[in-house]
Each structure stands twice: as C-alpha cells, then as structure tokens.
C-alpha positions as CSV (number, residue, x, y, z in Angstrom):
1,X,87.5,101.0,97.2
2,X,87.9,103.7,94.4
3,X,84.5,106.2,93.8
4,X,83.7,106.4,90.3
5,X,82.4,110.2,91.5
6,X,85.0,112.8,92.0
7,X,84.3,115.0,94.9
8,X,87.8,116.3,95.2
9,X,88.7,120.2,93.5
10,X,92.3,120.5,94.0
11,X,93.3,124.4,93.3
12,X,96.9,123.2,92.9
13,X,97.9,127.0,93.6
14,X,96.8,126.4,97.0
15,X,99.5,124.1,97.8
16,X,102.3,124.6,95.4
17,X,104.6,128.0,95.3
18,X,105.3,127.5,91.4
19,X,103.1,125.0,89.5
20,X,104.8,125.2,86.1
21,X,107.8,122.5,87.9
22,X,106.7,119.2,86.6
23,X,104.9,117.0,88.8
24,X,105.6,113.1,90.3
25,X,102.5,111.2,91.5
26,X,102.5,108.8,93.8
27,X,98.9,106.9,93.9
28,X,98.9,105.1,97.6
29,X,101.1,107.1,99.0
30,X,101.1,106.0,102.6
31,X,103.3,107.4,105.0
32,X,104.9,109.8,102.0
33,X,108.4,108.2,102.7
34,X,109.2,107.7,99.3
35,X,108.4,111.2,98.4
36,X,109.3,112.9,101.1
37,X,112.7,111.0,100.3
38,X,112.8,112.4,97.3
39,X,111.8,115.7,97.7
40,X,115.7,115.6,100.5
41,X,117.6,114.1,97.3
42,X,120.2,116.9,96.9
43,X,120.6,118.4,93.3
44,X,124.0,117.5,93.2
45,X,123.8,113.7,93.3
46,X,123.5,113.9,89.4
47,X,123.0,109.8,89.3
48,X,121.3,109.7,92.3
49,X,122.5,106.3,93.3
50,X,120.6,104.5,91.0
51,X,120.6,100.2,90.5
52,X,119.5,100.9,86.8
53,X,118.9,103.8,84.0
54,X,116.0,102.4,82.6
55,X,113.8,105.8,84.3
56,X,114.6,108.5,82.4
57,X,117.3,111.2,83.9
58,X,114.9,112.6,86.5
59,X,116.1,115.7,88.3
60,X,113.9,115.5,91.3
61,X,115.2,119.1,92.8
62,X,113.2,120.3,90.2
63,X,109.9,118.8,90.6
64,X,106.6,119.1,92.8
65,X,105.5,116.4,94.4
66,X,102.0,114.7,95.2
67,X,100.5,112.0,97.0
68,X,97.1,110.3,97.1
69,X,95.6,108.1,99.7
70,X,92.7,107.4,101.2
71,X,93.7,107.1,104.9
72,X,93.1,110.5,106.7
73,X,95.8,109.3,109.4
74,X,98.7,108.8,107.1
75,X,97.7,112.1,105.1
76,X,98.1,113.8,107.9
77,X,101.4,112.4,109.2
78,X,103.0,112.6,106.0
79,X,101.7,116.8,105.5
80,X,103.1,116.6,109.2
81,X,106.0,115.2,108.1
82,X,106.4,118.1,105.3
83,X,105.7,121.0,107.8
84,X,108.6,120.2,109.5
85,X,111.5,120.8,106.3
86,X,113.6,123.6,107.4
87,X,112.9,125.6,104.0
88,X,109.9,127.1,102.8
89,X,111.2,126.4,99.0
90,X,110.9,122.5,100.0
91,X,107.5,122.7,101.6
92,X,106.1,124.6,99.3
93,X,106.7,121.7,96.7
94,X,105.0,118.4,98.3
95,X,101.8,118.2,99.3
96,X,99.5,114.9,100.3
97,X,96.0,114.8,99.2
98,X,93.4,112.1,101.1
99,X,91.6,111.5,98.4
100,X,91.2,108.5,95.8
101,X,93.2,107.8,92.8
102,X,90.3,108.6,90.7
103,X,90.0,112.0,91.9
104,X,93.8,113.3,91.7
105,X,93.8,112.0,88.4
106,X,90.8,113.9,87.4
107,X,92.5,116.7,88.6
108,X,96.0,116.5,86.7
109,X,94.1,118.2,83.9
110,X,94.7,121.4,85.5
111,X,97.9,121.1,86.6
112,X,100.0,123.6,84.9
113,X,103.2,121.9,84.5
114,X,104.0,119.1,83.0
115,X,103.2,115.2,84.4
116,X,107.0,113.7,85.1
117,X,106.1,110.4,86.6
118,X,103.5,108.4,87.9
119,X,103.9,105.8,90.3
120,X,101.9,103.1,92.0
121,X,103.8,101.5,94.9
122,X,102.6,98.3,96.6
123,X,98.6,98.8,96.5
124,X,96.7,96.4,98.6
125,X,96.2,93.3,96.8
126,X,92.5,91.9,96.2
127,X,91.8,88.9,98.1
128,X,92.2,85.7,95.9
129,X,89.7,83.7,95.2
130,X,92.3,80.5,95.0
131,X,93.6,81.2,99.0
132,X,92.5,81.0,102.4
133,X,92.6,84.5,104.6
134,X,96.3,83.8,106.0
135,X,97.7,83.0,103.2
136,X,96.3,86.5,101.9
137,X,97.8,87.7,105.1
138,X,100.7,85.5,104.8
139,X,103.7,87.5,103.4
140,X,101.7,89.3,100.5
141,X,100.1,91.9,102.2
142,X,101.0,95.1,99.9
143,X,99.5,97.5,101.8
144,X,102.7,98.4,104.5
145,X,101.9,101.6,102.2
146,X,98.5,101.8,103.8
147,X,99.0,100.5,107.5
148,X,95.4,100.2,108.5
149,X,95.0,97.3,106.4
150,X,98.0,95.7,107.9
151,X,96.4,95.9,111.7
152,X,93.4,95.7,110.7
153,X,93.6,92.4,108.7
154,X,92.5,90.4,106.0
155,X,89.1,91.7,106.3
156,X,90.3,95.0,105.6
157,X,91.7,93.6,102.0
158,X,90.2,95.1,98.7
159,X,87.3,92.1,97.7
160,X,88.1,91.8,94.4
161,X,89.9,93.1,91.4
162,X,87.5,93.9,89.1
163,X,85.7,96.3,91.8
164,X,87.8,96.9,94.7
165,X,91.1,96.8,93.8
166,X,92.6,100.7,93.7
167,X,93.4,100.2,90.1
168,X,90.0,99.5,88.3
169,X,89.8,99.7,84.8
170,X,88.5,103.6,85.1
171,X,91.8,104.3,86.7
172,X,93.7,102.4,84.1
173,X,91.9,104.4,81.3
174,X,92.4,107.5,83.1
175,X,96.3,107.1,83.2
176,X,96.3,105.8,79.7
177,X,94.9,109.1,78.6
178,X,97.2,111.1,80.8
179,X,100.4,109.1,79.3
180,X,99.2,109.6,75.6
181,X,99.6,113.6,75.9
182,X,103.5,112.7,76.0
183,X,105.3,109.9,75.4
184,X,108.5,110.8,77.8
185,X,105.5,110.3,80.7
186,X,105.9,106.5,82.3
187,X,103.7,105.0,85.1
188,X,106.5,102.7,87.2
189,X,104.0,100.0,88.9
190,X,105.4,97.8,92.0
191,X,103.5,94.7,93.6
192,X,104.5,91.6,95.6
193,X,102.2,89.3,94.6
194,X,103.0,88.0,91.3
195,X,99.0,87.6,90.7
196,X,98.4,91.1,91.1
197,X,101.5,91.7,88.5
198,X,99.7,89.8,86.0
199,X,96.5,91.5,86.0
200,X,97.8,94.9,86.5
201,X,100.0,94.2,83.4
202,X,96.9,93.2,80.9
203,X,94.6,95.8,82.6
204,X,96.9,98.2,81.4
205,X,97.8,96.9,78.1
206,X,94.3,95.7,77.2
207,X,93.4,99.8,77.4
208,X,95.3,99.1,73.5
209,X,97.0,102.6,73.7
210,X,99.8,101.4,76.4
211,X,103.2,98.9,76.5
212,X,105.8,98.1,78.7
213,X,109.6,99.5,78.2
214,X,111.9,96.8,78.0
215,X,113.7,96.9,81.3
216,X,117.8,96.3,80.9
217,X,117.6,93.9,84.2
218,X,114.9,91.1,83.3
219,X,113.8,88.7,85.2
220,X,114.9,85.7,83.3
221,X,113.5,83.3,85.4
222,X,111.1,84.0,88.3
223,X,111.2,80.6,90.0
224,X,115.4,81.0,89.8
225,X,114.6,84.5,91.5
226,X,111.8,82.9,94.2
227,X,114.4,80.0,95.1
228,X,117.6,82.6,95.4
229,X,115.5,84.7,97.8
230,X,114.4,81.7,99.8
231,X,110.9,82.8,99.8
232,X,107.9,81.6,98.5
233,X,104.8,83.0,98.7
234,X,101.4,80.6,99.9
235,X,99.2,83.2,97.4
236,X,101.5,82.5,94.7
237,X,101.3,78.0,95.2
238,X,97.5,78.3,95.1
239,X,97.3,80.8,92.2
240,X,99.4,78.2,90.6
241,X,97.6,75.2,91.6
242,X,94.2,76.8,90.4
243,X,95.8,78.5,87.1
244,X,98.9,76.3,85.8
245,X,98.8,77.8,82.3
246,X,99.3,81.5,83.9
247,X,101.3,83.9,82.6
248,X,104.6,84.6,84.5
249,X,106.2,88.0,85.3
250,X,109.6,87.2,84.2
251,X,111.2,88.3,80.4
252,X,112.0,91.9,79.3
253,X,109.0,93.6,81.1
254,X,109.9,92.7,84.5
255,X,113.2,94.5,86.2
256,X,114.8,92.7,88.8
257,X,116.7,95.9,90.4
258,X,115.0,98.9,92.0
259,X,114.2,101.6,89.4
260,X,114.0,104.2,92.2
261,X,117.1,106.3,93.4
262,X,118.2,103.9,96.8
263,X,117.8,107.0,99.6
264,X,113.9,107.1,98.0
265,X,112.5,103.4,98.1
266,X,108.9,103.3,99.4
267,X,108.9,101.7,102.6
268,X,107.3,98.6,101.4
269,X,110.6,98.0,99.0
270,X,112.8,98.8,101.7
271,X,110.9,95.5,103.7
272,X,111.3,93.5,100.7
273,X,114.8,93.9,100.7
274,X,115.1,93.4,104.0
275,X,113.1,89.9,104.3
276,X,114.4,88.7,100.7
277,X,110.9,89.1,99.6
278,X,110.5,89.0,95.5
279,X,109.2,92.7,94.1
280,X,107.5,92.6,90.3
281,X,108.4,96.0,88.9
282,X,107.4,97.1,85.4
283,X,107.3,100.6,83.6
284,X,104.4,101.5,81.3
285,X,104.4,104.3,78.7
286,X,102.2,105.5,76.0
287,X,102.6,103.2,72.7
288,X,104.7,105.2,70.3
289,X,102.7,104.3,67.0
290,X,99.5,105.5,68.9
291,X,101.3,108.4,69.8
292,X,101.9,109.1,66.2
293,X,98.7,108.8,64.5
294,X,97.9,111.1,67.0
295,X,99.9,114.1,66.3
296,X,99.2,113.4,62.6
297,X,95.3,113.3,62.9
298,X,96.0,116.6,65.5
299,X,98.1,118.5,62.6
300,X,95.1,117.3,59.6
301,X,92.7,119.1,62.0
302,X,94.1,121.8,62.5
303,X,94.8,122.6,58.7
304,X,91.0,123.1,58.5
C-alpha cells in the first residue's frame, strides 16, 4: 500500500548526468521494460512507430527517465538492466527508484527540468468486493508490472480502493498539482479491469482541476470490443451483476490503440495483445480554463 509519509530524498544529481532534459515517469514500473525500451528508441525514428498521435510529439532521445516501485527485486533488476547499456550518455539518463508513488512525486518538485510525461501502467487492481479470489486472479491480475503479486496470489492483491490501491486520492491530488504547472503535461493511465477504469477515471476528475483528452480511436462500444477479442472477464460479469447502472469506459475518453511507440509497450500491454485481452487507456491533462484563471490570478499578484 502507498505511505502517506515520504521517507524518500531523491538528490536527482546523483543519478542523472544533465537534469535540465525533461523527465518521463513511470509509477509501477516493474521490470523497467517499457522504459528501458524507450530509453533504445533511436532519435531517428521521428514517428516512432506509433498506432495514434493523440501523445504529443515526444522525442524520447532527449529525455531522462524514472521509475517507481515498491519491489526491491524488480528495482534492482531493472538498474541491473541499465548498467549494462554500452554508453555512459544512456545510463546516465534512467534510473529506478524503490520507493512509493507518493514519494517520487513529492520529489518532482525539485527536479530541474521540466515533467514530459507521466504514466501509470497496469497497477494492481484492488480486490472487488462483487468477486470471488479466482475470478480476481482470473485474467485481471494487473500487476505482470509487479510480479510478486502474480506468484504470490490473490492475497497479495491491494484490499481496497479507497486505501490500498497505488492510486489513493493523495496520489491523484498530487498529480493534479503537478499537471496544473503546464498544461502540455499528460498522465497516460492503462488498466485491464474495466472497474478499475472507472474509478481511476472519477478519482481523477473529481480532483475538479483535471479532464480527459479526447482520444481520435474511441472505443465506441466496449461489449463490441469484449466480443471481437473473444474474452470476457469473470471481474467484469460480477461488477455488472452487482452495479448494472455503471458507467462504461467506451466514448471519446477511451482509445482503443496503443498510445505508446510499439518497440516501448510495458510488458503487461505486450500480454494483452498477445492473449486478445481488452486494455482501457485514457490520457489526463490539466483543465485548460483552470489553467487560465491561474496565470491570470499569478499575473494580478504579481502587479502588487
């Protein structure tokens, strides 16, 4: 679970040969693979393969790169991982922290550069209250980000998604607040369990300073895209069963392509297109209004 106290200082000088490059956090990070992916994308694939432009043009040979999870034995193997790129100007911009979301967001703020992306891939989902263990287990299990929860079981599962859950309404306001210093900044969120979708979706917005871009491959139906795939979750017929009147994630905030380059999918999204497994992907950014009143209330101040 996430610790509401930070005992992480990151001296980002430590671990970065120029910290004025902008920075892409991944929260969950794993085994790294989807940054240590990116941080091989050559400069000269200028499209980078992409399914969709609906991420701003992101040069990724120009960025630092960090990732956060709690699991000491996946930090380690992805810093492993790191050590081991031929160049010194490649190591010198990816690091993996073990530490909680909570804390490498408290520690953005003194990150030189500026914040490209942020990105929350596949977090465990919180066990439902509306299924048994296996069906928890049972082709929703998130966390092939964070294996020890995969051997370890069900048990291993957050409880609940008001306490447990990686993304706690501390963490949402804390990326709110980091996405309202610019509005180019977007948090791009992936889950399998429609559930999860749902509730990450109105934690975020209900923060009242956040929306979701309008992605240019909606999901127009998400029962059309559950019976192409020939999959069906058992957590997603109880959540239904117990909640009939829930929201869907289908419409213009759901993409139904990949929004990351194809040589830097995150494991888990790899899997899913493997097995035919349905991903929810959505990209959150700072509401534009709010982002105005701002700058006008910033520019009253400072006349005085």
């Amino acid at each position: 679970s996430e610790n509401d106290v930070v005992n992480v200082n990151i001296i980002w000088e430590n671990y970065f040969e120029d910290t004025s490059k902008g920075l892409v956090v991944d929260l969950g990070s794993g085994f790294g693979v989807c940054l240590l992916n990116l941080l091989s994308l050559s400069s000269r694939q200028h499209d980078y393969d992409l399914e969709t432009d609906d991420l701003p043009h992101m040069d990724w040979s120009k960025y630092n790169f960090a990732g956060a999870d709690l699991n000491p034995q996946l930090i380690g193997y992805a810093n492993g991982v790191t050590s081991r790129f031929p160049l010194a100007i490649e190591r010198d911009r990816l690091h993996f922290f073990c530490c909680s979301a909570i804390e490498i967001l408290s520690n953005l703020k003194t990150y030189k550069g500026k914040i490209e992306l942020l990105m929350i891939h596949f977090p465990s989902p919180y066990r439902s209250s509306y299924s048994s263990d296996h069906d928890d287990n049972d082709n929703d299990n998130d966390n092939s980000n964070n294996k020890n929860n995969e051997r370890s079981g069900n048990s291993q599962l957050p409880g609940n998604a008001k306490g447990d859950f990686m993304i706690t309404p501390q963490v949402a306001t804390m990326i709110s607040n980091i996405l309202q210093k610019d509005n180019q900044i977007q948090l791009l969120f992936q889950t399998k369990c429609e559930d999860v979708a749902i509730h990450v979706k109105n934690l975020f917005l209900s923060t009242g300073t956040l929306e979701i871009a309008p992605c240019s491959h909606a999901v127009k139906s998400v029962e059309e895209t559950y019976a192409v795939s020939g999959r069906r979750p058992k957590r997603l017929d109880h959540w239904l069963e117990t909640t009939p009147e829930a929201e869907r994630a289908e419409g213009m905030c759901w993409s139904s392509v990949s929004m990351m380059p194809t040589m830097a999918r995150p494991e888990t999204e790899i899997q899913c297109e493997y097995d035919n497994t349905v991903v929810h992907r959505c990209l959150f950014r700072s509401v534009k209004k709010y982002n105005t009143v701002n700058r006008q209330r910033s520019s009253v101040v400072k006349t005085y």
